[in-house]
N, C-alpha and C positions, 0 to 999 in steps of 0.2 A: 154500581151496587156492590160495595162490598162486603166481603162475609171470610172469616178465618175460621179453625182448627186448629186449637195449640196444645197440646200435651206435658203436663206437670208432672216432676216428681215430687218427693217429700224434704228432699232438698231446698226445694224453695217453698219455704214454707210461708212467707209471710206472705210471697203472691199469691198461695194457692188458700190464703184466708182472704185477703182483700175479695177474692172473685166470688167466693161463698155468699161475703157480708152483702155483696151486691145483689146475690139473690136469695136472701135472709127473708123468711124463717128457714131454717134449717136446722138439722140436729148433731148431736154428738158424734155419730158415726161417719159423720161425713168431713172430718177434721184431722189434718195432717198430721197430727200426732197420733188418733188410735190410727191410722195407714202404717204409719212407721212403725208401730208396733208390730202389727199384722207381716209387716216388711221381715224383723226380728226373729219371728217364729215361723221363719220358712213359708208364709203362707202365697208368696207370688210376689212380684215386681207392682208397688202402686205407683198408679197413675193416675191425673186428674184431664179430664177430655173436657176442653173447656172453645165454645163455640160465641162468637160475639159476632153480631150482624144488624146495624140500624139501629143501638143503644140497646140491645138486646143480649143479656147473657144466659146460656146453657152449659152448667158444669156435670159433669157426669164420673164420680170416683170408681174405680175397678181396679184388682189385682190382676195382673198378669203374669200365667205360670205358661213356662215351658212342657210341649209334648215329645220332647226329643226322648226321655228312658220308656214312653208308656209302651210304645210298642216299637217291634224292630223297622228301625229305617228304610228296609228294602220293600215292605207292606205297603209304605204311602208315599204317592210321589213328594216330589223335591220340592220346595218350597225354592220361590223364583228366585232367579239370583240378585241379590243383594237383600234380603231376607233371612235373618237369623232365626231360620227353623220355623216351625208351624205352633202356634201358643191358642190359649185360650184365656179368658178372663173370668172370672167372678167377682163376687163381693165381700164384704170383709163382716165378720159377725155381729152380727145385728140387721140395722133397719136403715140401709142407704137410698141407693136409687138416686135419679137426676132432681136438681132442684134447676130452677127457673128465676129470671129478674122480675119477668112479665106473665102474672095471672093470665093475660088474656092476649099472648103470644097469637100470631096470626097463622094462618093456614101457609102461608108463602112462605114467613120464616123457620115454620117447621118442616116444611120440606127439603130448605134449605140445611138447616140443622141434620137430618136424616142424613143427607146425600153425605154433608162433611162428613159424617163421623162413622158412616160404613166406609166412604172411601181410606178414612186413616186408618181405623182398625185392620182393613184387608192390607193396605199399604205393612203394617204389624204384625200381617201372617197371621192375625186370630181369626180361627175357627168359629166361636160360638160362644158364646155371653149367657152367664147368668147370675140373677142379681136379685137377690132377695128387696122388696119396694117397702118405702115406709107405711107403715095403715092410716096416719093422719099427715099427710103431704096429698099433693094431686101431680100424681106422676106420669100415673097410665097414658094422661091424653099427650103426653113428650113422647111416649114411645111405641104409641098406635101406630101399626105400621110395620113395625120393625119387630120381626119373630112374633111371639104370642105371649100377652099378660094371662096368667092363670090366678083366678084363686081358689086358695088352699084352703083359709078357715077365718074365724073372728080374732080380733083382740078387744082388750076391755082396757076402758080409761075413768079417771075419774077425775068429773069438772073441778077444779080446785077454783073457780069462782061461786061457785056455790060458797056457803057458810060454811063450816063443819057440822051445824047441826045438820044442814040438807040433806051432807054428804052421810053424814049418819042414818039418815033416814033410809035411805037406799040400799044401806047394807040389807043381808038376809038377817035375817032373825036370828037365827044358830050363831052368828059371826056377833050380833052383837053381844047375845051371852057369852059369848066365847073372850071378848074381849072385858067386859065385865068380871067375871072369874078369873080374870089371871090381873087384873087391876086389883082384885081383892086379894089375892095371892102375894101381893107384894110386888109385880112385875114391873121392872121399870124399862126405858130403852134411851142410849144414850147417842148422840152423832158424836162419833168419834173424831175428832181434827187432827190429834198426833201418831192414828195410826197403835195403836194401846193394843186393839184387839185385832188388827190385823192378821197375824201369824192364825188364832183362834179359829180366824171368818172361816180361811182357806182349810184348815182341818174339819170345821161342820159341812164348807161346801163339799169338799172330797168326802165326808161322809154320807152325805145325802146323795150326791153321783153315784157312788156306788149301792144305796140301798133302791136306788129308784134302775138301776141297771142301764144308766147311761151309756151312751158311744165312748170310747174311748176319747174322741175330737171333745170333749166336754169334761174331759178332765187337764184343766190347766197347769202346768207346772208353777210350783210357792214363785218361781223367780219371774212369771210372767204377771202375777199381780203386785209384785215388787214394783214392779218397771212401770207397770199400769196405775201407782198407786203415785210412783214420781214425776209420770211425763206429763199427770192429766191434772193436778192442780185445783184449781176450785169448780173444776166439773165433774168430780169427782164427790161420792160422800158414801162413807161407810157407817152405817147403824148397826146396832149391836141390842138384842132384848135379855135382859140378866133377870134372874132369880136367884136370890141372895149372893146378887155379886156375882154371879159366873155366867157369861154366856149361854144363851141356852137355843137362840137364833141370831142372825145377822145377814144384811144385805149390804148389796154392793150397787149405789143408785147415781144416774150418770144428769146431770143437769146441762143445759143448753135450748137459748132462745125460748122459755117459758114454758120449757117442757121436759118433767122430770121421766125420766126411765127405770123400772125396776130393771136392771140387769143380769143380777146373779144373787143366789141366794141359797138359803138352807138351814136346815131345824138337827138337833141333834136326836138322836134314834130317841135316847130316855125317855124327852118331853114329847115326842112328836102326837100323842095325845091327847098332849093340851093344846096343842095349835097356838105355839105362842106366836108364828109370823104372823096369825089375825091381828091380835096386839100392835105388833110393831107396824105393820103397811097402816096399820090408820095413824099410829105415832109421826109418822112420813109423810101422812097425808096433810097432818096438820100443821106438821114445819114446814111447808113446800108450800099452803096457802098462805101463811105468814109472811114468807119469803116472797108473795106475791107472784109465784106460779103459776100457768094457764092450767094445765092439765098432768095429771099422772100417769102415764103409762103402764100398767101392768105388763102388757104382753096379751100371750095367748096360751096355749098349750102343747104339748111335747111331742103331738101327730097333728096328722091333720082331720082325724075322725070328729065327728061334731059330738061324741057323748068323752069323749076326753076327762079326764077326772081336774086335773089342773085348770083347764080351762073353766069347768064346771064351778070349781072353789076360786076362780077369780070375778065368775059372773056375779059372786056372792058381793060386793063391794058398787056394783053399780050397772045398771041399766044402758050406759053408754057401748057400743060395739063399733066396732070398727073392721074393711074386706080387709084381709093379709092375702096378697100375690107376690108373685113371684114372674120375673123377666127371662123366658128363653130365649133365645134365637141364634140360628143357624146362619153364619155368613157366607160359609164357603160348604155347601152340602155336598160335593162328592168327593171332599178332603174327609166331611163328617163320615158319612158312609163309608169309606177308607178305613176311619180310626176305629167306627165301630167294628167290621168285619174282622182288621186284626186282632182286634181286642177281643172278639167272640173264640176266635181261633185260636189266640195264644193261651184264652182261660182255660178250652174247653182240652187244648195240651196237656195242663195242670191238673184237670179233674175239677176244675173251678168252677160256679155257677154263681149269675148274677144274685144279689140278695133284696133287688128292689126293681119291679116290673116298670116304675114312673120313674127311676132317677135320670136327671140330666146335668150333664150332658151323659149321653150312655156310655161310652167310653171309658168316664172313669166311673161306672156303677160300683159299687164295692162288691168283694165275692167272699163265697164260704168254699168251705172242700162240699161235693156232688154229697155226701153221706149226711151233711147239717143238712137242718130243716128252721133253723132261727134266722126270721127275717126281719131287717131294719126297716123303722119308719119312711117316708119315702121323702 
């Protein structure tokens, strides 16, 4: 009986799509180029943990970052020899998580699966994995088992095999006057292919970041959607909603395997009023069923609290929900224990206090000075 464990970089990019296509559907995020990206912007070393046993494949994408600056080396023991330090892994922004060849993998090879891919990770010195899960994939049951699926909140999608009148129908009421009114206004909205509004997008989305008091991680640099604008090709699509010719919102929507993603987006303060991205998501909605898309992705909202305002004015668009969780787990707990204790002690040196009671891995919770009282989402 045999069964491997092979680990991919972005390097090999063409193998680390062939094994995808094999366990296709799969989405955007899971795709060697946004990794490399993510690679780009410091965000951790990617890797694709990819498991084949019995014509069965399990890929599994994760960044791995080093724990070597978080806390002083003499805190946590030594990571064994021949082991480059003690790491951890995440996932890269968005909605990854493990995809699968076989809907109806068996109990045996998933055991088999588990065993591989703790033993490499610890072989890798990682600590503790976390991995944000796609909401329309089936992931959980790959990684029962291993640490604990949480979930956090809904997302909303909208059946792009419905008509458009269906899909109309489903809007809230306010959304459809809303979109009404700015049709009679004049509004038009345009998919951009040569990139025209680009430089624009990036100035409404940095505007809305800042009016809505985002994390700092959410505010991208112009050169990171440069890069994201050249590596990604036709999974890529930038819309734009104008009134008399100027921008006035615009998104940034990622396509892959029949399923489009609202990814990034933003309204400019003036209009924001008028709610012209009502306008536009249904403009997207209708090229994307044209396009013969399955589904739209909205997303969710910017907590995890269920009265959320975001989340609230996506529910307005469609009936459809979807669980959003999130993959922790702890490989090595009294390396974890370890990192937390120094990390409590080296804060609490500083006059630092954690700013999020749920974040994990705890270690690197984010801190304020002991005198703040502004606490971040979790």
């Amino acid at each position: 009986m045999m069964s491997e464990m092979k680990v991919l970089t972005t390097a090999q990019k063409e193998e680390w799509k062939t094994l995808l296509d094999r366990c296709a559907p799969f989405d955007f995020y899971h795709l060697p180029e946004y990794h490399a990206l993510a690679e780009e912007e410091g965000e951790g070393q990617a890797r694709l943990f990819h498991f084949a046993a019995d014509g069965c494949t399990v890929v599994l994408p994760l960044l791995l970052r080093s724990l070597h600056s978080l806390v002083p080396s003499a805190e946590v023991p030594s990571a064994p020899q021949g082991q480059d330090g003690w790491r951890d892994a995440t996932s890269v922004y968005g909605y990854p998580g493990p995809v699968c060849s076989d809907p109806n993998i068996s109990e045996a090879l998933l055991c088999r699966f588990h065993a591989a891919l703790t033993r490499c990770l610890r072989e890798l010195g990682v600590v503790s994995v976390f991995s944000r899960l796609h909401p329309l994939l089936p992931q959980r049951m790959l990684l029962a088992g291993l640490g604990e699926c949480v979930p956090l909140n809904q997302t909303v999608s909208v059946d792009l095999t419905l008509t458009p009148e269906a899909q109309l129908a489903q809007y809230r009421k306010s959304h459809r006057t809303r979109i009404n009114k700015m049709r009679r206004a004049g509004m038009t909205c345009v998919r951009d292919v040569d990139g025209r509004y680009l430089a624009e997008f990036i100035d409404i989305y940095h505007e809305t970041m800042r009016r809505v008091g985002a994390h700092e991680r959410y505010f991208f640099a112009p050169s990171y959607f440069c890069r994201l604008w050249q590596t990604l090709g036709s999974h890529l699509h930038l819309f734009a909603g104008l009134v008399h010719g100027r921008p006035v919102c615009a998104g940034l929507f990622l396509e892959c395997h029949g399923i489009l993603q609202y990814h990034l987006g933003g309204t400019v303060n003036a209009a924001l009023q008028l709610s012209p991205m009502t306008y536009l998501l249904n403009e997207v909605s209708q090229w994307a069923t044209q396009q013969g898309l399955r589904v739209f992705h909205l997303g969710g909202g910017t907590t995890a609290q269920p009265d959320d305002s975001l989340l609230h004015y996506k529910w307005g668009f469609s009936d459809r929900r979807h669980c959003f969780s999130i993959w922790r787990w702890v490989l090595l707990p009294e390396i974890y224990e370890a990192l937390c204790t120094a990390k409590a002690r080296l804060d609490q040196d500083k006059q630092l206090r954690p700013t999020s009671a749920g974040f994990f891995p705890a270690y690197r919770c984010p801190t304020a000075p002991e005198a703040s009282h502004d606490l971040l989402p979790v």
